[in-house]
C-alpha positions in Angstrom: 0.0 0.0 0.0 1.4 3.2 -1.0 1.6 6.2 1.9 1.7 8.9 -0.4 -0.6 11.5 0.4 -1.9 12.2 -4.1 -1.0 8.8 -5.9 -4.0 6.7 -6.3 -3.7 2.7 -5.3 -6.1 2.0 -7.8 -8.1 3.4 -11.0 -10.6 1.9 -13.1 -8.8 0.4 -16.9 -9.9 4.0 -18.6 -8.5 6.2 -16.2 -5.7 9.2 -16.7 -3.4 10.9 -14.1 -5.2 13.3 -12.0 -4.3 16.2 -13.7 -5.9 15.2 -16.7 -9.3 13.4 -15.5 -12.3 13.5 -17.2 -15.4 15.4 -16.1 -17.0 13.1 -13.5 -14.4 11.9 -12.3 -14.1 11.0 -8.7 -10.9 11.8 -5.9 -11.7 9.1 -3.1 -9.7 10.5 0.0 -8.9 7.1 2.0 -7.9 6.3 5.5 -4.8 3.6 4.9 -6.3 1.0 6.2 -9.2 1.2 3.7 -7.8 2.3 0.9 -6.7 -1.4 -0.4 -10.2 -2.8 -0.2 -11.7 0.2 -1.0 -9.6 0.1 -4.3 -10.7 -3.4 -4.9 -14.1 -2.7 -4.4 -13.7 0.6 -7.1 -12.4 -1.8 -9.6 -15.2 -4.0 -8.9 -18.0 -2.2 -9.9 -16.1 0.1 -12.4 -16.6 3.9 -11.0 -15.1 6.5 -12.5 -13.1 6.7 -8.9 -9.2 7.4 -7.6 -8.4 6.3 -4.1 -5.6 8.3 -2.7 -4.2 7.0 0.6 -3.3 8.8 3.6 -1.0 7.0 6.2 -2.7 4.6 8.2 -0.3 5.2 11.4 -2.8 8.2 11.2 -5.1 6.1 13.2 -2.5 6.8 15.8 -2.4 10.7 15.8 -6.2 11.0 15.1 -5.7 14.7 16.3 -4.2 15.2 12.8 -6.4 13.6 10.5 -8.6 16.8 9.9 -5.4 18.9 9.0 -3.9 16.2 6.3 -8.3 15.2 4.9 -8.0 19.2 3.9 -4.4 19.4 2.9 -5.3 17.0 0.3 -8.9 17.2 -0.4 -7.6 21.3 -1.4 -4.5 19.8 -3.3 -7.0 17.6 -5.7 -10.1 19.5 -5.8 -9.3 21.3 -9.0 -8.2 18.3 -10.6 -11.6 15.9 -10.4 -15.6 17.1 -10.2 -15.9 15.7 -6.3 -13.6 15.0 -4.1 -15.0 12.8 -1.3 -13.4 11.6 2.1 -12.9 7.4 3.2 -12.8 7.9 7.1 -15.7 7.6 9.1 -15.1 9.9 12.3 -12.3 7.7 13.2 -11.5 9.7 16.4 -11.6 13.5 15.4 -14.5 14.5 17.5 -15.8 16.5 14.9 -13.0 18.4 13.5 -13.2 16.0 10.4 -16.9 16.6 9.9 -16.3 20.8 10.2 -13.4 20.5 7.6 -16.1 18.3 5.2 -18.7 21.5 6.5 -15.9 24.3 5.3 -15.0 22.1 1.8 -17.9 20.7 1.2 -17.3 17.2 1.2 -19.1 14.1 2.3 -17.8 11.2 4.3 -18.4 7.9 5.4 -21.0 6.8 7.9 -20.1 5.9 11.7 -17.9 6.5 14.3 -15.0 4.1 12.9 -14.6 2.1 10.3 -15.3 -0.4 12.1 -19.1 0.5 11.7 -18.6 0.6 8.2 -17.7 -3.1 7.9 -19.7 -4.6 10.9 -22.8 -1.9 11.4 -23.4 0.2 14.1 -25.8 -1.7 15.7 -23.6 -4.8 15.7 -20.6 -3.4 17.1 -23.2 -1.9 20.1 -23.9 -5.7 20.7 -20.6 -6.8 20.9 -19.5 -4.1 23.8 -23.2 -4.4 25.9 -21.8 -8.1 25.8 -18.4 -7.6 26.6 -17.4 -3.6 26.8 -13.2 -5.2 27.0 -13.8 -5.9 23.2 -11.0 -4.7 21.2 -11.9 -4.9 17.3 -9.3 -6.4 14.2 -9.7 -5.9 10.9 -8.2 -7.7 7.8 -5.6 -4.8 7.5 -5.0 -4.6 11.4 -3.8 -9.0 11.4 -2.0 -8.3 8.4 0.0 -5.0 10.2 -0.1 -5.1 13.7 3.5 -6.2 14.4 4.0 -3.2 13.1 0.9 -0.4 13.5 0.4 -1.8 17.5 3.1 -3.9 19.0 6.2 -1.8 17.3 4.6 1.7 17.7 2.8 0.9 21.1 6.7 -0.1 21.7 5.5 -3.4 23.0 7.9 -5.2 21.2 10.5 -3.9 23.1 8.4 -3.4 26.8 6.0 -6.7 26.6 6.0 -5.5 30.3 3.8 -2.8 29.4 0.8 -5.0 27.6 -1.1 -4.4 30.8 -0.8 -0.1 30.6 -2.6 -1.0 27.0 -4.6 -3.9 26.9 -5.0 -4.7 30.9 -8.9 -3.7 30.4 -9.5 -5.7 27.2 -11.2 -9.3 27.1 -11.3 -10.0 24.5 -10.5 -9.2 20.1 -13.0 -9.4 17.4 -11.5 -10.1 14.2 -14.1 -8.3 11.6 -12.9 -11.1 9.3 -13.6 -9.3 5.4 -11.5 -12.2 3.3 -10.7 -14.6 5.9 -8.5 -17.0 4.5 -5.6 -19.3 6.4 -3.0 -17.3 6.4 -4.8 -14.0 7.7 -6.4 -16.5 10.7 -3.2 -17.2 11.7 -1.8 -13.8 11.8 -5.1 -12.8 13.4 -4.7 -15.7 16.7 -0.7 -14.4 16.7 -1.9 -10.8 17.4 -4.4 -11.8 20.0 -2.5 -14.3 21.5 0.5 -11.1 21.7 -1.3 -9.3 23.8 -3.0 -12.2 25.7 -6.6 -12.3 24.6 -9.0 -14.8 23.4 -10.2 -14.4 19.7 -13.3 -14.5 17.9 -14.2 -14.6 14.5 -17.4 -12.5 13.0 -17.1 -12.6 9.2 -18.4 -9.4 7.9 -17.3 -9.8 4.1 -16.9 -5.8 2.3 -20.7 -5.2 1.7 -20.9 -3.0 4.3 -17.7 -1.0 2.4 -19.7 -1.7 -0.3 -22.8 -0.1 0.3 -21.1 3.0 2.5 -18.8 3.8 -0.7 -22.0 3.4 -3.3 -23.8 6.4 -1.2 -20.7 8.7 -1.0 -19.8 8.0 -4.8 -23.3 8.1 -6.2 
C-alpha cells in the first residue's frame, strides 16, 4: 500500500493521471487502512473513482487527521468534479466533519470504520456483551507487528501489555476475506497481547454499500 498523500492505489482500466481526469471523475480520500479494499471494491463495480491514501499510522495521531483530509482534499479539488473523504469519524471528535462542513465534502458513515464493515448496531452488541472488546480488521492481522506492537513499543516493553490492553477481554477479528493465512496472523496478534479471539465474518458489503452512497 502506497503512503503517499496524491498517488492513487487504484483506478478503473480508462483512467488518466489526475491532472488530466475526465469530467466526472471522482478523488476518493482514503484512511490507509481502507484504501486497499476500497480500491478493490472501485475496480469491482467500475466507477469512475481514484483512491488516494493517507498514512494509516494516522489512526494513531487522530488529532491530525482533519489537517492532512483538507491538505489534500484542497490539493485535488481542482483536478476531479468531487472529491469525497474514506474515514468515518475515526476519532476526530468533529473536527473532520467541520473540515467536510468548510469544503464541502461528504464522508463515510459511523464513528469508525469499524461501523462501516460490521454496522453500528452490531458493534453496540458486541460491547453491551463484553465492553473489554478490542476490534481487528483484515488490515490490522496483516499490520499489527508493526501499527500496534512496534509503535505501542510493546515489542521492546512486553511489560507494558497491561498499561494498554490490561482492560480488554477480549479481540474481534471483523474477518472481510478470511482466509488461512490471515487467521493465523489474526490468533498471533491476540495471542501477543494475551486475549482470546473470535471470529465474525463481515465480508466488504458493508464497504460496499457506505462507498455506493458517497460516490453516487
Amino acid at each position: 500500500m502506497s503512503s503517499s498523500r496524491t498517488a492513487p492505489t487504484s483506478t478503473t482500466p480508462s483512467s488518466s493521471s489526475s491532472r488530466s481526469a475526465p469530467e466526472g471523475r471522482v478523488a476518493l480520500i482514503a484512511c490507509g487502512a481502507l484504501a486497499q479494499p476500497a480500491a478493490a471494491v472501485v475496480a469491482r463495480r467500475g466507477w469512475p473513482v481514484d483512491v488516494h491514501p493517507l498514512p494509516p499510522l494516522l489512526h494513531n495521531h487522530p488529532e491530525r487527521i482533519a489537517a492532512e483530509v483538507r491538505a489534500i482534499a484542497e490539493r485535488l479539488a481542482p483536478s476531479y468534479e468531487r472529491v469525497v473523504v474514506g474515514y468515518a469519524d475515526c476519532g476526530t471528535y468533529g473536527a473532520l466533519d467541520e473540515v467536510c462542513r468548510e469544503l464541502g465534502l461528504a464522508r463515510l458513515p459511523g464513528l469508525h470504520c469499524y461501523d462501516v464493515y460490521a454496522g453500528a448496531d452490531r458493534l453496540e452488541r458486541f460491547f453491551d456483551e463484553q465492553p473489554g472488546t478490542y476490534l481487528l480488521t483484515d488490515f490490522l492481522a496483516r499490520s499489527f507487528a508493526r501499527t500496534v506492537l512496534q509503535e505501542l513499543g510493546l515489542d521492546r516493553y512486553p511489560e507494558l501489555r497491561d498499561t494498554y490492553f490490561g482492560h480488554y477481554t477480549r479481540m474481534v477479528w471483523l474477518a472481510q476475506e478470511p482466509d488461512d493465512e490471515l487467521r493465523r496472523l489474526a490468533e498471533q496478534a491476540a495471542a501477543s497481547v494475551g486475549l482470546p479471539l473470535t471470529v465474525v465474518e463481515t465480508g466488504d458489503h458493508g464497504l460496499e454499500r457506505a462507498l455506493a452512497a458517497l460516490v453516487a
